[in-house]
C-alpha positions, 0 to 999 in steps of 0.5 A: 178343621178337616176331618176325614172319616175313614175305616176300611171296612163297611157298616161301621156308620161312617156316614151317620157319623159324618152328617151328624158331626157336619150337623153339630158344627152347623149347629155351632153356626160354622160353615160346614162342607160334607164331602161325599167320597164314598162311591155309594154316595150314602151322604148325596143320598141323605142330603137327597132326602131333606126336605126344606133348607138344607144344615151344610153343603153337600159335594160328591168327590169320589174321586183319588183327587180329593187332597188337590181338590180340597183347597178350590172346593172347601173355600169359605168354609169353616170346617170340612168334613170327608166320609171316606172310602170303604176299601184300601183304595187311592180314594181313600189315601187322597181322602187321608192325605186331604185331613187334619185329623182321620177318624176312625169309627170302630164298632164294639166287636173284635172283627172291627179291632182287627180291621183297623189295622189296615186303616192304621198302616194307610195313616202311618204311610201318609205320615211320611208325607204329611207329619203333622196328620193326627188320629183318633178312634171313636167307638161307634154303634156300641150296645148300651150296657154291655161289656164289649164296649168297654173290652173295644177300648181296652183291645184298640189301645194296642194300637198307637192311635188316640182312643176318644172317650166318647163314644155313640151308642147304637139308637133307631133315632139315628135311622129315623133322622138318616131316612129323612135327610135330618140330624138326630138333633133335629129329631131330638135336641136334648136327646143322648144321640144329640150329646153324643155327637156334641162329646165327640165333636168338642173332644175331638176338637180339643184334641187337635188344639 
């Protein structure tokens, strides 16, 4: 499985997204490879902060060569997961073209449902080429009881695009857990942010059978 984790506009926790994914199927005892293709390199950076063994490799590739590279980079391991571009860019439609399925983290607010778009449009055109591409939205950084996230889900379903059901709430363990190189389940197993990215990964798992 590859997943690509993509959405053109920054701060919408991309890479917390990314390293927590590639942690819960590390968990799971599959062999993970993070591949930064974000300039910033914010998953070179969390991998830099680790102290001790490291879950699951991790490779910078900010590079528009991402889908030619990924058959040599990727061999032997179970699952890839690519934290994208922010920006239209050819790194970001290599980024696409190299994934099976392209999550989309949107956070609750309308701005970020009107941004989307252009993530979509990209989707679509790489479809041409690769029919079998899927997608999916999961709403990210939600505030936890409040309507708005409930109005995102209903606002995205104006689009054509798979909308999970899970979704992560915004929590300070995942800022602890980021600073020090680790997954929130590290920090706390049997904590919601840990079942969070459990739901998303076994739902967007489920989705791609």
């Amino acid at each position: 499985m590859i997943v690509g984790v993509l959405n053109q506009k920054g701060g919408v926790g991309k890479t917390t997204l990314s390293v927590n994914l590639a942690a819960a199927l590390a968990r799971n005892g599959e062999r993970v490879l993070l591949i930064d293709a974000d300039p910033q390199g914010s998953a070179l950076d969390w991998a830099a902060a680790r102290e001790g063994e490291p879950l699951f490799s991790v490779v910078g590739l900010p590079r528009a060569t991402v889908h030619k590279e990924i058959g040599t980079i990727g061999k032997g391991y179970d699952h890839i997961i690519i934290d994208g571009p922010p920006r239209v860019t050819d790194l970001a439609r290599s980024a696409i073209m190299a994934s099976d399925v392209v999550l989309i983290p949107v956070q609750p607010s309308p701005y970020d449902v009107w941004a989307a778009d252009e993530v979509v449009k990209l989707i679509d055109e790489a479809r041409v080429y690769k029919e079998s591409l899927k997608s999916c939205f999961v709403v990210n950084r939600k505030i936890a009881n409040t309507a708005i996230g409930r109005d995102v889900r209903e606002a995205l379903s104006s689009y054509p695009v798979h909308v999970l059901n899970a979704s992560v709430t915004q929590r300070v363990v995942f800022a602890e857990a980021a600073a020090r190189g680790q997954a929130v389940y590290e920090i706390d197993p049997e904590g919601s942010a840990a079942e969070e990215m459990q739901a998303v990964l076994a739902e967007l798992v489920e989705y791609l059978k």
